[in-house]
Structure formats: structure tokens, C-alpha cells
N, C-alpha and C positions, 0 to 999 in steps of 0.2 A: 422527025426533029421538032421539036419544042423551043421558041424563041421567047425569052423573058425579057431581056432588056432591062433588068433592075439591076440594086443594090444586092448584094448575098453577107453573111457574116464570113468570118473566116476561114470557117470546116466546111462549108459546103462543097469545096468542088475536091476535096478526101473522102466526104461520102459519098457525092457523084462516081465517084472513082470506084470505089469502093463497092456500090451497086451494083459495079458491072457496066457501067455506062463512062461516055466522054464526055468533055464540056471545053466550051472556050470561054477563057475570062478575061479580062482584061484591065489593068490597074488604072484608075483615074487619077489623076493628081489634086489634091485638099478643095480646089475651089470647085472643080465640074464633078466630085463627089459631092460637097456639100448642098447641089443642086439636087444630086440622084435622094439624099436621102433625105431634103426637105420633099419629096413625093413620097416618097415610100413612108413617112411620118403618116401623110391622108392615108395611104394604102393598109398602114397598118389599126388606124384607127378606125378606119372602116370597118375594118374584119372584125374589129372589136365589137366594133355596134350591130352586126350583122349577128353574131354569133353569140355574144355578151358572156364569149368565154373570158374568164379573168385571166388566162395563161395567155393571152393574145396581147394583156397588158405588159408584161415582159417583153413582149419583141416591140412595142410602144417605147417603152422605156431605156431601151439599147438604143435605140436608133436617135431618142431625143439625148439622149447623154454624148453617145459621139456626135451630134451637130452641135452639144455647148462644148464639147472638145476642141470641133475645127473653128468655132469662131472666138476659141480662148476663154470663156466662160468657167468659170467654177458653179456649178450649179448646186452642188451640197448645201456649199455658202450661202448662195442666195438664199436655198429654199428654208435654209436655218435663220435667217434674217427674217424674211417672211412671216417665218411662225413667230419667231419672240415678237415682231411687233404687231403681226395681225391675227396672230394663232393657225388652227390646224380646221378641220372640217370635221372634226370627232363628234360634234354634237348634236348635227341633221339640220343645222338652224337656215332657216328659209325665209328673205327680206320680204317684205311684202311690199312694203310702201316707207315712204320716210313724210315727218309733217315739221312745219315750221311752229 
């Protein structure tokens, strides 16, 4: 037996199944999810940086999309606000220092 204690997306326990294997799962309700996957945010970001695979950014990017889901957030919005007033990172640019 394997204990995880995390967050899973919504096919995993069809392919646990699936495998050949059982699992128990168990449904949280919005707010003591919303706990599990502001961890599992560190956990995937880590693997990011451990790994610096870019497919690792996807499961980053799921998990931050549903926590601006559970706390009502339009996040597209934002990040489209963002750009027109402060732009995008397209162009490597790096602050160094600022002078009066």
C-alpha cells in the first residue's frame, strides 16, 4: 500500500482502476480542498524546478486555475489586464537598479 494524501485530478482513480489496482478517495468540500491544492501548487512547482521539465508546467497551471476557480477569480481577466497595462515577459528584460 502506497499512502499519498494529496490532491489527484479527476481520472485518476479510472486509471488506478484501470491498472489493475484499488484506491480510496475521498471528496473534500471547496474550502478544505482549497487548502489541499494551495500545497500541492509548492509540490508541483517544485517538481518543476527539480526537473525543469516544461510539461510539469501544465499540472502547475491546472491546479492554479482551479484555486482562482474556488476563490471566484477570473484569472484570463486578470492576466489580460495585466498585459495591456504592464505587458508580457516576451523580451528577456531584466531591472537592475532604478535612480532618481
Amino acid at each position: 500500500m502506497v499512502i499519498y494524501n494529496k490532491p489527484i485530478r479527476d481520472k485518476i482513480p479510472e486509471i488506478i482502476k484501470e491498472s489493475g489496482k484499488n484506491c480510496n478517495v475521498k471528496k473534500l468540500d471547496d474550502s478544505e480542498f482549497l487548502v489541499q491544492l494551495e500545497k500541492k501548487l509548492v509540490e508541483e512547482l517544485a517538481e518543476y524546478q527539480e526537473s525543469k521539465n516544461v510539461e510539469e508546467l501544465a499540472d502547475v497551471l491546472e491546479v492554479v486555475y482551479r484555486i482562482s476557480n474556488l476563490k471566484g477569480f477570473d484569472l484570463d481577466k486578470a492576466r489580460l489586464e495585466k498585459i495591456e497595462k504592464r505587458g508580457k515577459f516576451e523580451k528577456n528584460l531584466f531591472l537592475i537598479d532604478t535612480r532618481d
